[in-house]
N, C-alpha and C positions, 0 to 999 in steps of 0.2 A: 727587476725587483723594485717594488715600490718603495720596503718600509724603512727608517730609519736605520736602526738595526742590521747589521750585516749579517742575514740567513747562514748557518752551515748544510751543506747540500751532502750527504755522504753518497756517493756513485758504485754500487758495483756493475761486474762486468761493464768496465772501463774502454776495453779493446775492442769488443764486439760492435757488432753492426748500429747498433740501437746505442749501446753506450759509448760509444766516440762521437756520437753524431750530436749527443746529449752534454757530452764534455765538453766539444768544439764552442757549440752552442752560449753555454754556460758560461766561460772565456772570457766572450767577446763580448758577455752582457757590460752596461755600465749602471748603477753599480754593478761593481762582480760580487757575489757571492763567494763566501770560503768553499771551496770545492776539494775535497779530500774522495780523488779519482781513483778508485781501486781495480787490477785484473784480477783472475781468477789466480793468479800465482800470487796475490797479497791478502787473497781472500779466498781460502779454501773449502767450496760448499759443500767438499766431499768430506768435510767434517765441522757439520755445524754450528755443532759448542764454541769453535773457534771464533766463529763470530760474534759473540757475546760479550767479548772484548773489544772488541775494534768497535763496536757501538760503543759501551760502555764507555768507553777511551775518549772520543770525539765527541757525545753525546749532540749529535746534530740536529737541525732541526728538523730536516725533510731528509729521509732514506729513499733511494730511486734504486730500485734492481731491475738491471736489463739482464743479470747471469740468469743462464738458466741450460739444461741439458738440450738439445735440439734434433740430434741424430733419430729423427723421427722412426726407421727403420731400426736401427742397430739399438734400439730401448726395448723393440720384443724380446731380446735376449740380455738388455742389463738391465730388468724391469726396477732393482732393488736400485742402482746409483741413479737412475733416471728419478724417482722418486723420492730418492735423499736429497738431488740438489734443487727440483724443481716444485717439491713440497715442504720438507721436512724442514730447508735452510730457509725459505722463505716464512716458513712458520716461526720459526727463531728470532729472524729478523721483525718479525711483527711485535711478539712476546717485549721483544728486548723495545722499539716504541712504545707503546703500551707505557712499557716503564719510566719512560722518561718524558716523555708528553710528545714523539716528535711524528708526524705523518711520513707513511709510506705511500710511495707509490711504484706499482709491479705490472709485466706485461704479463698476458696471458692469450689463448690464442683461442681462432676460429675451430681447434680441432676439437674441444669439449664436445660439439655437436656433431652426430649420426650423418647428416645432410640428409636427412628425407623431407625434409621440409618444402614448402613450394613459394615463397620467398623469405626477404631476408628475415634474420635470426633476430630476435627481440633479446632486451636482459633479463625480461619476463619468460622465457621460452627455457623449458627443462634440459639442461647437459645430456648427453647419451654418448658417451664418445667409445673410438671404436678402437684406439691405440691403446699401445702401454704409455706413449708418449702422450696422448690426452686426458688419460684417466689421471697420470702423474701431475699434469696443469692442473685440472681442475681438482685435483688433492691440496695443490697450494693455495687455490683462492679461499677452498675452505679453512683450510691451516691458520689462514692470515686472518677471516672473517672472524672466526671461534676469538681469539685473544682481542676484541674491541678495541683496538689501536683504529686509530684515525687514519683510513686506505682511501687511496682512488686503486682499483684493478681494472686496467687496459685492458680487450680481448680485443685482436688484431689478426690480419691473414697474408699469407704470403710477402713474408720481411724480406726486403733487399736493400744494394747500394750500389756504389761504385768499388767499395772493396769488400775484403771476407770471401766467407765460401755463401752463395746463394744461386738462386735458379737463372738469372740474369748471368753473372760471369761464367756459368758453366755453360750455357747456350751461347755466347760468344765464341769459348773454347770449341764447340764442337761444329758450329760455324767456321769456324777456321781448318778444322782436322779433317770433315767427313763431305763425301760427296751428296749425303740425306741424312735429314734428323728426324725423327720420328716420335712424335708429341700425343699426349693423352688429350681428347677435346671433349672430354665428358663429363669434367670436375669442373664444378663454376666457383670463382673469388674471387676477391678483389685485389689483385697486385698493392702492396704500400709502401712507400718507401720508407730507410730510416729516418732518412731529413722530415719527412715530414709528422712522423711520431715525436721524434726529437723536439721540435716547433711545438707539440702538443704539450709535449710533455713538461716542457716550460710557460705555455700557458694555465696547465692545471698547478705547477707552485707557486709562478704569479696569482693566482686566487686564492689557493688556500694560504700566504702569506696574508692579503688582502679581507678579504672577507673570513668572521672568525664562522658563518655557518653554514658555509659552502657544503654541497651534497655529494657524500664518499661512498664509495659500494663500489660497485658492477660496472662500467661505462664498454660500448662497442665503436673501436674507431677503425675506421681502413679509410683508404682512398673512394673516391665517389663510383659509381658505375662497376661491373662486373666483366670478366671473361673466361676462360676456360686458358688451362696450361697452353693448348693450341694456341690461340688468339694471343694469347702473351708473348709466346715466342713468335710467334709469327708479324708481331710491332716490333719487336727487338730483332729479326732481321730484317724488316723493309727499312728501318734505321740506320742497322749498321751498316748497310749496304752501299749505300749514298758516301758512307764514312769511311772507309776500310776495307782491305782487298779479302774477302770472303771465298772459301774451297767450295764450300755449300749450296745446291745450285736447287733446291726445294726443300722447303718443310711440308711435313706430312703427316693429318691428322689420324692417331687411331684412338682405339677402346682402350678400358680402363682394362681390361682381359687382356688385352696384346702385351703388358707393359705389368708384370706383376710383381707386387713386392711383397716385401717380409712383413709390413704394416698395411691397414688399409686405410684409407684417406674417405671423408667425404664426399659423398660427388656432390654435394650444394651445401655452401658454409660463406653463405653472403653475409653480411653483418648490418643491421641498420644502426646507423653511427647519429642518428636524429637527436637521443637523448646525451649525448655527448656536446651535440650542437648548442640544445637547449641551456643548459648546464655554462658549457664555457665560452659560448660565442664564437666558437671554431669552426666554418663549413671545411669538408673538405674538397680539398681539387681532385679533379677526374686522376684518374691511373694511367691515361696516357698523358698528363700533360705531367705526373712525377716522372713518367717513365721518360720523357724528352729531358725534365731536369738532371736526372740523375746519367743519363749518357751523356749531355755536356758535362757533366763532373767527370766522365770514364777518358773522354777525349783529351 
């Protein structure tokens, strides 16, 4: 942080993958910023009024929400909480900015889109999503757009880290348990990590600190390059392997048929992150050179 002025930064989803990474982050800055870090247990988005006050209260400058509902599957059957925490609270928090002059910024994700596309996804390119879980993202970007609060909305694919629940530690686990794992190689995205959103996500406050007319909307970030679930797990074992004694003696690509779920997913939700580049001067690094970062963090 540049400005005289000691910024207040208010954080929710504090604990998660995105927001510890963003906390950690934030910490170590010099200056630090006031950081008033909230979990989902001091910040309840299953009732959104509630937040009303906790802005009110701190009136920060810059609001970061990483909370959000994620149970991609299990949202076909809680279509109404998936939508209260991942629209309706997001919308709230916007409202209550608005009110007070301070910019938000919120993640959203590559599942807006259908994936029929034949490359990557613009922020020019119309949502069609296919979830209960996508349709409720792309509820909040609208929530949050409608109340003219001063936003950056991240759309991002495939969040991981070294800790939480994500597709990384569960293929570890199942590397360790099973004699074969068995991977969909038909969905393409781009692996990202949180450290490196995190990084992002402190360069877009550093500017809208900096610059008072910095360009807020829509932005697409992930990691550089693309692969399929296969190809993802299939780096995450030639890695671990070298590292750690492994049950797992092949991974093995199938159909998005072989593997069916209660949701369905896109099979292409690449994102071009170009105008994000433009914008804040952030390239991003390839997906495997996060994915080597973040297993020295596992290690």
């Amino acid at each position: 942080m540049t400005d005289s002025a000691v910024p207040t930064v208010l954080l929710f989803g504090a604990t998660g993958q995105v927001g510890s990474a963003v906390a950690r982050l934030l910490r170590g800055r010099q200056p630090c910023p006031r950081l008033i870090a909230l979990s989902s247990a001091q910040a309840d988005f299953r009732r959104p009024d509630s937040l009303r006050d906790l802005v009110r209260r701190e009136r920060p400058d810059f609001i970061v929400n990483a909370a959000a509902y994620t149970a991609v599957d299990r949202a076909e059957s809680e279509i109404e909480l998936a939508h209260l925490i991942n629209a309706t609270a997001p919308g709230v928090l916007a409202e209550e900015a608005a009110r007070i002059g301070a910019s938000l910024l919120h993640y959203s994700t590559d599942y807006v889109f259908e994936g029929s596309a034949a490359e990557p996804y613009s922020e020019n390119d119309v949502p069609n999503p296919l979830s209960a879980y996508g349709r409720s993202k792309l509820a909040g970007e609208r929530a949050i757009a409608i109340t003219g609060a001063r936003h950056v909305i991240i759309r991002t694919s495939w969040v991981y880290s070294s800790r939480g629940s994500n597709f990384l530690l569960t293929m570890r686990r199942l590397f360790q348990e099973r004699d074969e794992v068995r991977v969909v190689n038909d969905q393409y995205g781009a692996p990202t990590s949180a450290g490196f959103l995190a990084h992002a996500t402190l360069v877009v406050l550093e500017t809208a600190l900096r610059r008072a007319d910095f360009a807020g909307g829509v932005y697409h970030l992930t990691a550089s390059g693309y692969t399929t679930w296969f190809g993802f797990a299939q780096r995450i074992y030639e890695s671990l392997k070298s590292r750690e004694p492994l049950k797992c003696g092949r991974v093995v690509p199938i159909a998005t048929d072989e593997y069916p779920t209660p949701a369905r997913r896109p099979r292409w939700s690449v994102l071009d992150s170009s105008k994000f580049q433009r914008e804040f001067g952030l390239a991003p690094s390839s997906w495997q050179e996060q994915l080597d970062s973040v297993l020295v963090e596992l290690q």
